[in-house]
TIVO-2410 file (N, C-alpha, C; in nm, 3 decimals):
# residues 174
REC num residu      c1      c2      c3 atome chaine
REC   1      X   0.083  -0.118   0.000     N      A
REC   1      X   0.000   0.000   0.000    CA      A
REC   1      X   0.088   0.125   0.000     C      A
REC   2      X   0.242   0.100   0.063     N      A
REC   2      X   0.302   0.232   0.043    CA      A
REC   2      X   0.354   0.250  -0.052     C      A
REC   3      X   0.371   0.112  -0.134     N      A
REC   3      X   0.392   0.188  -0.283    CA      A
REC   3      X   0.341   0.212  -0.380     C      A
REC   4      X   0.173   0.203  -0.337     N      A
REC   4      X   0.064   0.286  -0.429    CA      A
REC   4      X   0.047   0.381  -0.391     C      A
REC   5      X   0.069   0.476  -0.297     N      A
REC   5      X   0.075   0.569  -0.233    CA      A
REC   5      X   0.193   0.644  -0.291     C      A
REC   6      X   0.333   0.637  -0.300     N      A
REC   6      X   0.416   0.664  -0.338    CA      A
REC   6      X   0.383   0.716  -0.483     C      A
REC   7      X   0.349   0.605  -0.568     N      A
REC   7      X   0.347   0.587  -0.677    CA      A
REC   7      X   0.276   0.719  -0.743     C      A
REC   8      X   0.094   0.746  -0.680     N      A
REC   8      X   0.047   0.807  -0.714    CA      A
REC   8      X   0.079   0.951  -0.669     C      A
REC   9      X   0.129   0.939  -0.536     N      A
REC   9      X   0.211   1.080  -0.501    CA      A
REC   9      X   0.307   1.133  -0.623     C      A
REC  10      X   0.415   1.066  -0.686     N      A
REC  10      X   0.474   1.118  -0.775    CA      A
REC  10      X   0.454   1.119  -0.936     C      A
REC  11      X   0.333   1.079  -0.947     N      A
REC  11      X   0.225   1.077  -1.070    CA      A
REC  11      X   0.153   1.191  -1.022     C      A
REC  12      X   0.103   1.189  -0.963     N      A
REC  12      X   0.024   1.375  -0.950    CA      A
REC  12      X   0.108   1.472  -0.927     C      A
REC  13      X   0.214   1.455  -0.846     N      A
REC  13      X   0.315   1.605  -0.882    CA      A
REC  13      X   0.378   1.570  -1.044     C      A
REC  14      X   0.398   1.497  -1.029     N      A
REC  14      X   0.435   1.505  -1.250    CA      A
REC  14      X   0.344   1.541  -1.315     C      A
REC  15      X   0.223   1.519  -1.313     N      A
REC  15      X   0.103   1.552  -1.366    CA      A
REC  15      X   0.105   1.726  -1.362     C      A
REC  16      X   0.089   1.784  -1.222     N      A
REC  16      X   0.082   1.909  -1.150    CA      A
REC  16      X   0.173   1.995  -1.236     C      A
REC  17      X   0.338   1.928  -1.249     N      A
REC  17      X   0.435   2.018  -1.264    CA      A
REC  17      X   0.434   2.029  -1.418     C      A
REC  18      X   0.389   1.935  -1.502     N      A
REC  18      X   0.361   1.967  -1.613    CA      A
REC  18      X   0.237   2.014  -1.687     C      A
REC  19      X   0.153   2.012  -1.595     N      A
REC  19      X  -0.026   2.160  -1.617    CA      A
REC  19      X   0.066   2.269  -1.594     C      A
REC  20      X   0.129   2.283  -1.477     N      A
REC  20      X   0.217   2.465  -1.468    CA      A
REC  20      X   0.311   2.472  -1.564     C      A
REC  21      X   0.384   2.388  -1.600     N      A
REC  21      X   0.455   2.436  -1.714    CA      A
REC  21      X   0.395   2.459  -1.834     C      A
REC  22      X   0.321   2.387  -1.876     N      A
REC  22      X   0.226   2.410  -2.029    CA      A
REC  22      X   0.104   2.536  -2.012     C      A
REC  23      X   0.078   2.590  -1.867     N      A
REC  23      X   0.007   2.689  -1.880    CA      A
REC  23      X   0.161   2.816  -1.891     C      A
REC  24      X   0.274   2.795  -1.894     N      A
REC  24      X   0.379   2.907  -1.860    CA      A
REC  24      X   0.382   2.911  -1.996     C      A
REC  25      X   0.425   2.829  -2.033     N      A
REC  25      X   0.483   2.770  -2.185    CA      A
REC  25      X   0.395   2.895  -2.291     C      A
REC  26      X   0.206   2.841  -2.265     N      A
REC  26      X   0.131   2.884  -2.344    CA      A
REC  26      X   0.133   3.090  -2.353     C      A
REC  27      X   0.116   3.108  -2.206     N      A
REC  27      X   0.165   3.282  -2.202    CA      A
REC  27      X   0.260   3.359  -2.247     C      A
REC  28      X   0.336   3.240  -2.256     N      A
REC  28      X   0.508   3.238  -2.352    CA      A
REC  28      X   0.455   3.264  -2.489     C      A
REC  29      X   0.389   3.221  -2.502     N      A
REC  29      X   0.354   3.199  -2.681    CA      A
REC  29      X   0.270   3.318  -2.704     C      A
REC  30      X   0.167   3.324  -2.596     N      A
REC  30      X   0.054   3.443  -2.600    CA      A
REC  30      X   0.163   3.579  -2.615     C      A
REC  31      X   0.253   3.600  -2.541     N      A
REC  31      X   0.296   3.690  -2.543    CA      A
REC  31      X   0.340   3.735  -2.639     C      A
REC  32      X   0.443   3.675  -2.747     N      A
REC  32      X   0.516   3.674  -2.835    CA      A
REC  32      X   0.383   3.672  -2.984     C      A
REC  33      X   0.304   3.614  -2.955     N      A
REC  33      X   0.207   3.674  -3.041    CA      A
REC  33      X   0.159   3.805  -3.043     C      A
REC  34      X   0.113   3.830  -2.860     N      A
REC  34      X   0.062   3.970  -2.883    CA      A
REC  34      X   0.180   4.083  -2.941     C      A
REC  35      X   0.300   4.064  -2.939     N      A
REC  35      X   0.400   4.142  -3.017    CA      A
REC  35      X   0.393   4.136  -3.138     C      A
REC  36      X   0.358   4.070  -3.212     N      A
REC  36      X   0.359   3.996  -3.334    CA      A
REC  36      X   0.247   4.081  -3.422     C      A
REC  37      X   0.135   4.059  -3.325     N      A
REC  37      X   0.016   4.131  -3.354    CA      A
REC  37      X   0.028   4.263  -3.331     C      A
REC  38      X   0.084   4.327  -3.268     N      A
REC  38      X   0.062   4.467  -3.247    CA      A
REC  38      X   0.159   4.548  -3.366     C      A
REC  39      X   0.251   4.511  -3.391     N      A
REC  39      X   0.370   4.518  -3.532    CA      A
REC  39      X   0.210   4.508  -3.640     C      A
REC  40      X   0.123   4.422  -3.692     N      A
REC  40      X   0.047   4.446  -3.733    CA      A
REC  40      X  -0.078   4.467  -3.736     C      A
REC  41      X  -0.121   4.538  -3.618     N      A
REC  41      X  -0.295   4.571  -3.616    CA      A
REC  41      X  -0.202   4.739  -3.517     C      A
REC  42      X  -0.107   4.824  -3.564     N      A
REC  42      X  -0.095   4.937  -3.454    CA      A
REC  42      X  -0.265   5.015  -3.397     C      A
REC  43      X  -0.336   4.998  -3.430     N      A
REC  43      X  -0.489   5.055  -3.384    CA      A
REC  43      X  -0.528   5.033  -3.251     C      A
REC  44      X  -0.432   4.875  -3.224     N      A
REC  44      X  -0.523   4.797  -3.117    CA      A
REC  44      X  -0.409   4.785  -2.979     C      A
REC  45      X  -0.286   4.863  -3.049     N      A
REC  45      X  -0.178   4.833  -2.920    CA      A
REC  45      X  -0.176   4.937  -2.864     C      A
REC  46      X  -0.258   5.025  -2.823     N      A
REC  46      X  -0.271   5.135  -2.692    CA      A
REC  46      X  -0.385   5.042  -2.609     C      A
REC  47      X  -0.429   4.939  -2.636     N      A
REC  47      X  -0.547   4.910  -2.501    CA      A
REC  47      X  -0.513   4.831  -2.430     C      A
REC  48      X  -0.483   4.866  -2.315     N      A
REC  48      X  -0.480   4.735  -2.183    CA      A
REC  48      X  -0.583   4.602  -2.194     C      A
REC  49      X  -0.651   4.643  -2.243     N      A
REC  49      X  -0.750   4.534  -2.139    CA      A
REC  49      X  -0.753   4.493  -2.339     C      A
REC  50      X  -0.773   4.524  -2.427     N      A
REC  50      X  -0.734   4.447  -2.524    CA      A
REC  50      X  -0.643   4.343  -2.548     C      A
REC  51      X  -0.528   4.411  -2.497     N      A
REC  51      X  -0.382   4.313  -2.481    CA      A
REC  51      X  -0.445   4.215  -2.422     C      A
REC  52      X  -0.455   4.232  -2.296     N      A
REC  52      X  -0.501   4.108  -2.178    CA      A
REC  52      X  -0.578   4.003  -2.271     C      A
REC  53      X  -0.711   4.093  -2.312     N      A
REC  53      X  -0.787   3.923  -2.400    CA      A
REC  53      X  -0.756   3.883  -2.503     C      A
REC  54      X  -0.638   3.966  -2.588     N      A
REC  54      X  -0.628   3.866  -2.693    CA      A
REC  54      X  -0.486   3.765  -2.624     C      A
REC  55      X  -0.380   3.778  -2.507     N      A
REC  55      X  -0.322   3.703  -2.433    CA      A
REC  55      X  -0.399   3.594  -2.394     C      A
REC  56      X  -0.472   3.598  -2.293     N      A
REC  56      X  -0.568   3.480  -2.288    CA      A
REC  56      X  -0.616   3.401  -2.367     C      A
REC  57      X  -0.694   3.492  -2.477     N      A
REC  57      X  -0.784   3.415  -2.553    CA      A
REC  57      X  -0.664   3.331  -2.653     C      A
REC  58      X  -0.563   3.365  -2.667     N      A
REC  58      X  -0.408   3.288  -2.756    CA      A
REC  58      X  -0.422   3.167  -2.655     C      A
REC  59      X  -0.348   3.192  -2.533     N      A
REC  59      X  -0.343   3.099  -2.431    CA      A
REC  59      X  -0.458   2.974  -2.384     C      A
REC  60      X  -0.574   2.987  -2.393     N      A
REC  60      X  -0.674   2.906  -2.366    CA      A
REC  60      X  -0.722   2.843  -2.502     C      A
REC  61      X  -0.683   2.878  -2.609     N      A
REC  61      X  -0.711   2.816  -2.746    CA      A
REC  61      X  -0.603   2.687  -2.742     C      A
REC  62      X  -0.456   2.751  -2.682     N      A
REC  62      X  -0.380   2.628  -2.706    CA      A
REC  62      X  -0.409   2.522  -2.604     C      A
REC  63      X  -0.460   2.565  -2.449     N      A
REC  63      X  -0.484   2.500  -2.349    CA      A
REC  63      X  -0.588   2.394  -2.362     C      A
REC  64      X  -0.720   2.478  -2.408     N      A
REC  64      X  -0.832   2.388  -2.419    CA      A
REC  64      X  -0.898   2.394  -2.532     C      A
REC  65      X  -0.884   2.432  -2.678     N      A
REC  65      X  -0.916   2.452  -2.840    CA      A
REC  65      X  -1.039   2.563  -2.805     C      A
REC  66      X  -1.112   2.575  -2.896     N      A
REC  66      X  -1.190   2.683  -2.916    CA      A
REC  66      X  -1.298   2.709  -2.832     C      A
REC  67      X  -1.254   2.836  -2.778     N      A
REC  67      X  -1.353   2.874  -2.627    CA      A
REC  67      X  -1.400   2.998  -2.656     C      A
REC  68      X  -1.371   3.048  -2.800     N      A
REC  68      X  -1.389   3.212  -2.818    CA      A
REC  68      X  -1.503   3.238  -2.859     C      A
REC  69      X  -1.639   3.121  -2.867     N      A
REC  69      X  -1.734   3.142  -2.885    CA      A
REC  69      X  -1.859   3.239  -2.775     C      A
REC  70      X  -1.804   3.204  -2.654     N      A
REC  70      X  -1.914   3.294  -2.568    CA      A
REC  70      X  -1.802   3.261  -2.425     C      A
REC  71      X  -1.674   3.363  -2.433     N      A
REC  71      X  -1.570   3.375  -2.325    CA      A
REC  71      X  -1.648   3.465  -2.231     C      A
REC  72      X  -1.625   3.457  -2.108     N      A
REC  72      X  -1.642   3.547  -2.004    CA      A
REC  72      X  -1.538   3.591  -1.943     C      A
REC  73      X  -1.558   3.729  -1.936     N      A
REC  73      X  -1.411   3.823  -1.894    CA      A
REC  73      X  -1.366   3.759  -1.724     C      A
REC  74      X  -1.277   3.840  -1.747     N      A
REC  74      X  -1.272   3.804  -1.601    CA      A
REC  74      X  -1.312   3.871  -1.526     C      A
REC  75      X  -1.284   3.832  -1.320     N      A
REC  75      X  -1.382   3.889  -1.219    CA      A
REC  75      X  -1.319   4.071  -1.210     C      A
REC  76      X  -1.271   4.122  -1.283     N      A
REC  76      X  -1.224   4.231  -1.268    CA      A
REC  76      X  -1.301   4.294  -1.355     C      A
REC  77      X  -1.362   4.265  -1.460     N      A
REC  77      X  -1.461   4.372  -1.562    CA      A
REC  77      X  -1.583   4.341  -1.493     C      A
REC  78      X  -1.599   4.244  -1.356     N      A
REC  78      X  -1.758   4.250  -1.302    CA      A
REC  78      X  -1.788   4.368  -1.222     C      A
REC  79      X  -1.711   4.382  -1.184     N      A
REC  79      X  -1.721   4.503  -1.038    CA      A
REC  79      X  -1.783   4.631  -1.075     C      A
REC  80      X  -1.831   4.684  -0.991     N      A
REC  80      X  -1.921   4.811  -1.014    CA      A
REC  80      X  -1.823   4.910  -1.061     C      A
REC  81      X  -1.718   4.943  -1.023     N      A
REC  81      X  -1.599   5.064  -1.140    CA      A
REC  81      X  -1.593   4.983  -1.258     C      A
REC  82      X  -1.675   4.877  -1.355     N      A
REC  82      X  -1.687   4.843  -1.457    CA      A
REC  82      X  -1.827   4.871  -1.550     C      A
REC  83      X  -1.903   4.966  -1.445     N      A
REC  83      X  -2.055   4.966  -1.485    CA      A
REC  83      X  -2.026   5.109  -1.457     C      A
REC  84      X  -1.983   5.132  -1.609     N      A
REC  84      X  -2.008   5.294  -1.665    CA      A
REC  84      X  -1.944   5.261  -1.827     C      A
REC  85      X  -1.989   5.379  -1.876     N      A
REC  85      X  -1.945   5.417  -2.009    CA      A
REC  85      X  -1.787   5.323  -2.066     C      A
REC  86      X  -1.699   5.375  -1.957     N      A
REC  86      X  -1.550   5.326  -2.004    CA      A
REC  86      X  -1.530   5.220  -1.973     C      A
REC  87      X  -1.606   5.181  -1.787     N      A
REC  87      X  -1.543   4.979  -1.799    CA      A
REC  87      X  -1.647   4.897  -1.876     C      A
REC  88      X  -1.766   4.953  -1.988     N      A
REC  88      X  -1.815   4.861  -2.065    CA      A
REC  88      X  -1.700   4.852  -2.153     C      A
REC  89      X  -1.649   4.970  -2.197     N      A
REC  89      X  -1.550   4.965  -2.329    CA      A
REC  89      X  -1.452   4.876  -2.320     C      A
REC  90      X  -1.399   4.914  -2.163     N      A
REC  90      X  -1.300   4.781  -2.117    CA      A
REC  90      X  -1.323   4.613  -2.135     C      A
REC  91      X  -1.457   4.610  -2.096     N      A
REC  91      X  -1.476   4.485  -2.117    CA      A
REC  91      X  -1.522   4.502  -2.267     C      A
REC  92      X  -1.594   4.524  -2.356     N      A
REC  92      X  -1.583   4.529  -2.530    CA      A
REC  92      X  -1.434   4.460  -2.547     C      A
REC  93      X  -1.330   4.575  -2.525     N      A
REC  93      X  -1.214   4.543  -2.587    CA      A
REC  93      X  -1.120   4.428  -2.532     C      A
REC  94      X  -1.149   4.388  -2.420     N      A
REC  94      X  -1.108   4.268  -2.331    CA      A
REC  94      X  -1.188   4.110  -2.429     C      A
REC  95      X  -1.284   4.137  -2.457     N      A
REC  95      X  -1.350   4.042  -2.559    CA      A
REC  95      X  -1.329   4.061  -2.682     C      A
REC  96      X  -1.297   4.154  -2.727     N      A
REC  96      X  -1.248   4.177  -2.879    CA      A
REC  96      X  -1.128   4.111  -2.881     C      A
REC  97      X  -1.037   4.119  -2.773     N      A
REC  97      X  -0.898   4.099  -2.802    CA      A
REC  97      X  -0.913   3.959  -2.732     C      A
REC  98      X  -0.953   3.901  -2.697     N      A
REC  98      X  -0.970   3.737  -2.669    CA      A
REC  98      X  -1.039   3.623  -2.796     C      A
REC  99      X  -1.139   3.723  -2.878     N      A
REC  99      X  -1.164   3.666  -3.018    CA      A
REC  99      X  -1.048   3.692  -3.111     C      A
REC 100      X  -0.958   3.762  -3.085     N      A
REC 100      X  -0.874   3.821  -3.173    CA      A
REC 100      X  -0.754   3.691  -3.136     C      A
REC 101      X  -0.739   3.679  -3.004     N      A
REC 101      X  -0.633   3.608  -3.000    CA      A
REC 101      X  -0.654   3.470  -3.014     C      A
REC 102      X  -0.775   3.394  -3.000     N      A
REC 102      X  -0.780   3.278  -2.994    CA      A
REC 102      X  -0.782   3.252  -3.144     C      A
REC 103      X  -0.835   3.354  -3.242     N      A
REC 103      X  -0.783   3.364  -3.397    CA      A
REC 103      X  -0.639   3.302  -3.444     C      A
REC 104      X  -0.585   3.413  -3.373     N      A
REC 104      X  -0.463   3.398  -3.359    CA      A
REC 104      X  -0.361   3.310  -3.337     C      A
REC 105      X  -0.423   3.207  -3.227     N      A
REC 105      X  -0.391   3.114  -3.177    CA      A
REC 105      X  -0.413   2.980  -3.272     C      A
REC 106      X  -0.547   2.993  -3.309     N      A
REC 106      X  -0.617   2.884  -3.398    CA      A
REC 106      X  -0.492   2.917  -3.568     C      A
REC 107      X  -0.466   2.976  -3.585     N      A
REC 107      X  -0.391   2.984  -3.727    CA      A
REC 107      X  -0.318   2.998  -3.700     C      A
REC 108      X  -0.224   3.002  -3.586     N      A
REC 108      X  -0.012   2.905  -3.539    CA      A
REC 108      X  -0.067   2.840  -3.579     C      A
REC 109      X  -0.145   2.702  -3.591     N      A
REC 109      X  -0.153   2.523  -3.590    CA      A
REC 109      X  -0.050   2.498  -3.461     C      A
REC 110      X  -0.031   2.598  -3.334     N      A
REC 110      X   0.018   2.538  -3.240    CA      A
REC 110      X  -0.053   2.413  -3.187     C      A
REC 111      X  -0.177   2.410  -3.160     N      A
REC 111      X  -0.294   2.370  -3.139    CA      A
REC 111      X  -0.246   2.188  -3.141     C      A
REC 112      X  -0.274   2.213  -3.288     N      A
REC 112      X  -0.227   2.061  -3.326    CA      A
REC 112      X  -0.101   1.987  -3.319     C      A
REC 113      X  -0.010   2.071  -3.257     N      A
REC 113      X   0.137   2.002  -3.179    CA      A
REC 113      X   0.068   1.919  -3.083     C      A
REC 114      X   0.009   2.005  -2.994     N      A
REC 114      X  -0.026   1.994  -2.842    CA      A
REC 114      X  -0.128   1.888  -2.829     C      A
REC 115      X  -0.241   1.847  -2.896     N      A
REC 115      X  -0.302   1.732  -2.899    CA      A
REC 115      X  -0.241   1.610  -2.931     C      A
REC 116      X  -0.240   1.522  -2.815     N      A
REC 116      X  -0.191   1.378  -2.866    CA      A
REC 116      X  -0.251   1.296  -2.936     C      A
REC 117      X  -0.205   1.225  -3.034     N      A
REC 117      X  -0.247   1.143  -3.169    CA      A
REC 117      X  -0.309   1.013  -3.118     C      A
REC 118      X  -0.442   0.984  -3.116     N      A
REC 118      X  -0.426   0.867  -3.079    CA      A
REC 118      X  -0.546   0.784  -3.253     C      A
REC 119      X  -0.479   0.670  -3.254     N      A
REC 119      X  -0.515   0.577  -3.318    CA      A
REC 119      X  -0.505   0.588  -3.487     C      A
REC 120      X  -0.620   0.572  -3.552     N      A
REC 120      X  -0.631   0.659  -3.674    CA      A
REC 120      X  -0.709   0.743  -3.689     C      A
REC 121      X  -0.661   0.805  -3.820     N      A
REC 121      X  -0.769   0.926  -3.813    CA      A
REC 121      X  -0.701   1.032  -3.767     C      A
REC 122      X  -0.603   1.082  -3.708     N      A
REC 122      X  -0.576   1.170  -3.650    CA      A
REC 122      X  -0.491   1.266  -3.706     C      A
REC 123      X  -0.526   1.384  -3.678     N      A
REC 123      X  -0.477   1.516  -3.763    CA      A
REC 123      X  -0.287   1.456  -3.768     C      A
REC 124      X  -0.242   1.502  -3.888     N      A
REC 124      X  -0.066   1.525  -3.920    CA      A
REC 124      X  -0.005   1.667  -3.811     C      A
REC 125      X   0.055   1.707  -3.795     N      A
REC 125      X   0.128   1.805  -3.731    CA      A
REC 125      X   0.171   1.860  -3.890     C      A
REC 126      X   0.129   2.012  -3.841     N      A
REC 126      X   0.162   2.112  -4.005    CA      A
REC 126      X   0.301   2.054  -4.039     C      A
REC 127      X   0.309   2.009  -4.157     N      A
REC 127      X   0.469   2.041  -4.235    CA      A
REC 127      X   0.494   1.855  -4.231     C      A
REC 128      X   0.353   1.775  -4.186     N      A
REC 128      X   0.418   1.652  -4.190    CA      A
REC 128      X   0.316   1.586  -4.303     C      A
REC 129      X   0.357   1.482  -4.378     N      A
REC 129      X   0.267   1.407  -4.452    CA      A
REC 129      X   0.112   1.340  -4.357     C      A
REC 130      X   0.008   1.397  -4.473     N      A
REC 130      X  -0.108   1.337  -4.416    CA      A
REC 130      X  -0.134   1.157  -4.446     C      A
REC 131      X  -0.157   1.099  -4.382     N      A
REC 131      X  -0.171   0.937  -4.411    CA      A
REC 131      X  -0.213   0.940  -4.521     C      A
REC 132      X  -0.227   0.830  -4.611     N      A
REC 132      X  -0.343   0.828  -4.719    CA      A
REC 132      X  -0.457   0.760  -4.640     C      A
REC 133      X  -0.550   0.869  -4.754     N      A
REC 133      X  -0.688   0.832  -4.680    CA      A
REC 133      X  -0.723   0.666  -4.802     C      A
REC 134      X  -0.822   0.638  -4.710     N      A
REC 134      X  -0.895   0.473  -4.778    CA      A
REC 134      X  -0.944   0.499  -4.909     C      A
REC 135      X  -0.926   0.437  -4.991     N      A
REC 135      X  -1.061   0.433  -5.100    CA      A
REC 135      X  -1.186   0.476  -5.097     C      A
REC 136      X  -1.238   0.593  -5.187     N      A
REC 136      X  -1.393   0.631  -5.190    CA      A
REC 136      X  -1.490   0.498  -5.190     C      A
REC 137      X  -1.594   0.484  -5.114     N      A
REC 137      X  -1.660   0.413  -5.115    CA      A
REC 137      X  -1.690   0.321  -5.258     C      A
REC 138      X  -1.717   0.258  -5.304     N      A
REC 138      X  -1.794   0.229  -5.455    CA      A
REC 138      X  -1.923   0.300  -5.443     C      A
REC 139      X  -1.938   0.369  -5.574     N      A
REC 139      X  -2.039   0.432  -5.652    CA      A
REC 139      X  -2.098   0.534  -5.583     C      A
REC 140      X  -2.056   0.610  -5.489     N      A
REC 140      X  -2.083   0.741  -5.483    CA      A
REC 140      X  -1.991   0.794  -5.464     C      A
REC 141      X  -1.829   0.849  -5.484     N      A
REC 141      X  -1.765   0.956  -5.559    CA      A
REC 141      X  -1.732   1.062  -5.494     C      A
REC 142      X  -1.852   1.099  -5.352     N      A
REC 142      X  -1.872   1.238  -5.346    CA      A
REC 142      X  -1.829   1.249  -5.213     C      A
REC 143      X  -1.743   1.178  -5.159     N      A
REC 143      X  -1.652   1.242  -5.029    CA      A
REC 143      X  -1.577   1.344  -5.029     C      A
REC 144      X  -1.631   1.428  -4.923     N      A
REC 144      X  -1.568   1.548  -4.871    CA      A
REC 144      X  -1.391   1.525  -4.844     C      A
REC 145      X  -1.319   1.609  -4.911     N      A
REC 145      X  -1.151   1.557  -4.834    CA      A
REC 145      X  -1.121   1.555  -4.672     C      A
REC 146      X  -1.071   1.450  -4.696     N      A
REC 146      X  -1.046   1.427  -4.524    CA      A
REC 146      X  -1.128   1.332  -4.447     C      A
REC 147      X  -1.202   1.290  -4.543     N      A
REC 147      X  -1.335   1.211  -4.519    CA      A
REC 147      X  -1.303   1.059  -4.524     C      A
REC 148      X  -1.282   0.968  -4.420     N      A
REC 148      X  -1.250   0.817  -4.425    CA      A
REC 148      X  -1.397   0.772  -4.512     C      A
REC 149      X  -1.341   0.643  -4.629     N      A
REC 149      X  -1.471   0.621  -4.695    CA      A
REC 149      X  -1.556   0.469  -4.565     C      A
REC 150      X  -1.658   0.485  -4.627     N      A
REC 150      X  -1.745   0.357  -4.551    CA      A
REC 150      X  -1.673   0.220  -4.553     C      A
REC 151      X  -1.691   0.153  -4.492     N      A
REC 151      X  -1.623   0.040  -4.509    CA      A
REC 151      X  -1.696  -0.046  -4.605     C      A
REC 152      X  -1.624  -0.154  -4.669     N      A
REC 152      X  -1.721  -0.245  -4.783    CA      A
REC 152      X  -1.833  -0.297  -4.727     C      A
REC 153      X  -1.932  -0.307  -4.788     N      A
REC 153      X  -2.068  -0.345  -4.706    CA      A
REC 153      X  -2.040  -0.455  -4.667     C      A
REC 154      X  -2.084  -0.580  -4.628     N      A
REC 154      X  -2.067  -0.711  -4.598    CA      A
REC 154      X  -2.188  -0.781  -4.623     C      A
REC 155      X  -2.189  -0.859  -4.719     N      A
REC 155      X  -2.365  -0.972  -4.730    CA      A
REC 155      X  -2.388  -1.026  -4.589     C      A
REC 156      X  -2.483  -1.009  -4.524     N      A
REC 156      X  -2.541  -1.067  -4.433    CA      A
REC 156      X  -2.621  -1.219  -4.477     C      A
REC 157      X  -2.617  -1.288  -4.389     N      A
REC 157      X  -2.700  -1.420  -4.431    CA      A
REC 157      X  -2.844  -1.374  -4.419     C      A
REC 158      X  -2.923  -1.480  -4.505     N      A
REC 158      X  -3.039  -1.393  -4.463    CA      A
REC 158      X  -3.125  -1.507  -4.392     C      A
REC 159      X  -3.194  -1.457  -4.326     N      A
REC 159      X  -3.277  -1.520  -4.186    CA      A
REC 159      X  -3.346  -1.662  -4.233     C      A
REC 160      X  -3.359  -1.715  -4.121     N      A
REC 160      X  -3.417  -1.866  -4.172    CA      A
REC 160      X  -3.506  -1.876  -4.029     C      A
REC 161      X  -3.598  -2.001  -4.084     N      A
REC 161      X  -3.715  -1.991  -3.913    CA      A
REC 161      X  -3.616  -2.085  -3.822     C      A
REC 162      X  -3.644  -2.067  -3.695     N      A
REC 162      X  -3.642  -2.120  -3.603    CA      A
REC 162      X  -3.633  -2.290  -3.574     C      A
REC 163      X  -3.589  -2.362  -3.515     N      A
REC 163      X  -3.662  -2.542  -3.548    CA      A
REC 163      X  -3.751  -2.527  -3.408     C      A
REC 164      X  -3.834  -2.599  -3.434     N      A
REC 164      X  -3.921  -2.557  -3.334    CA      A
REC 164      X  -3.922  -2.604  -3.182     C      A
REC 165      X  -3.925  -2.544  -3.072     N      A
REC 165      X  -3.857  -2.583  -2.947    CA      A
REC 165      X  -3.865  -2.698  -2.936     C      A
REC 166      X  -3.798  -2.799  -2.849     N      A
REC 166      X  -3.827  -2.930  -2.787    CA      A
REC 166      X  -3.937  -2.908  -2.703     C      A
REC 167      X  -3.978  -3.011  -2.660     N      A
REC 167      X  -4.113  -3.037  -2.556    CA      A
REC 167      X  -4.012  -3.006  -2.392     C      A
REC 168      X  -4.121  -2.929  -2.338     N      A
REC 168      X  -4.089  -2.930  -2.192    CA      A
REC 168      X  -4.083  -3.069  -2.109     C      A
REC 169      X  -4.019  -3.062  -1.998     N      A
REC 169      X  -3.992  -3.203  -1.940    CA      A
REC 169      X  -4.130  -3.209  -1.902     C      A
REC 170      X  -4.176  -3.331  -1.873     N      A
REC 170      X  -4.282  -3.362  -1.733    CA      A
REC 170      X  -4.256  -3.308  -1.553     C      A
REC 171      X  -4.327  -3.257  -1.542     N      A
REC 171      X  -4.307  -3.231  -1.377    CA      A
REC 171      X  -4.262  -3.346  -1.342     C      A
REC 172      X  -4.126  -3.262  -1.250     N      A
REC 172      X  -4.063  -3.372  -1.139    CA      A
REC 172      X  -4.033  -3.477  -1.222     C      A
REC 173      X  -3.988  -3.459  -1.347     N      A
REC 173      X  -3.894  -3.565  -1.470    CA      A
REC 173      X  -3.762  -3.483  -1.468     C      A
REC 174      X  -3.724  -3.369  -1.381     N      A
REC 174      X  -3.636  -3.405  -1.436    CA      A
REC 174      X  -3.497  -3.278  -1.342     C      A
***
């Protein structure tokens, strides 16, 4: 028992120490994007709270894939010095720049480093050969690319009746 104990003790700090590094890693990347980006969008690099969401929204695209559909700011655009004219704008541009970055994020193809491959089927890493895909089905042609075809049908036997049950024993026969 103490060396399942052990065991899982140093499986969850490995686990632990590599969630904190891949969330460091990812702000690493966020960052160096938001530089990247501001060299080309100059409109959008005077806003604080812009910077901030398109950082995040980079960072949580690579963390957990696409979240930029309905993000919630954080607990700092809730507060009542956020309920006026300027901390709506704050939060606007805190969400502008979190759709902006998870954009951003989504077209590195960092994304697809970071997911592990399992079985078939599974995306190439940019710049590597894609498997060949299977053969189009027979006689319909019209697969989408990227599309595994159906597998060959298989003839099924076809049904036959039953033979008809045996007779039940006699009571207490058996």
């Amino acid at each position: 028992m103490a060396a399942q104990i052990t065991r899982n003790l140093v499986f969850e700090t490995c686990l632990f120490t590599d969630e904190i590094t891949g969330k460091v890693y990812y702000c690493l990347l966020a960052q160096s994007a938001w530089k990247t980006y501001q060299g080309e969008h100059p409109d959008c690099a005077g806003s604080k709270d812009f910077a901030r969401g398109f950082k995040r929204g980079y960072a949580d695209y690579l963390e957990y894939g696409d979240c930029s559909t309905h993000p919630v700011p954080p607990q700092r655009y809730w507060k009542i010095h956020h309920e006026t004219p300027q901390g709506r704008a704050a939060t606007v541009a805190w969400l502008d720049g979190f759709r902006a970055g998870a954009a951003a994020a989504k077209a590195s193809g960092y994304r697809e480093l970071i997911i592990v491959p399992i079985g078939k089927g599974s995306p190439s890493p940019p710049g590597m050969p894609a498997p060949p895909l299977p053969a189009p089905s027979p006689g319909d042609g019209t697969l989408p690319p990227g599309m595994p075809a159906a597998p060959p049908a298989e003839e099924l036997p076809h049904p036959h009746a039953l033979p008809d049950a045996p007779p039940l024993p006699p009571n207490g026969g058996g």
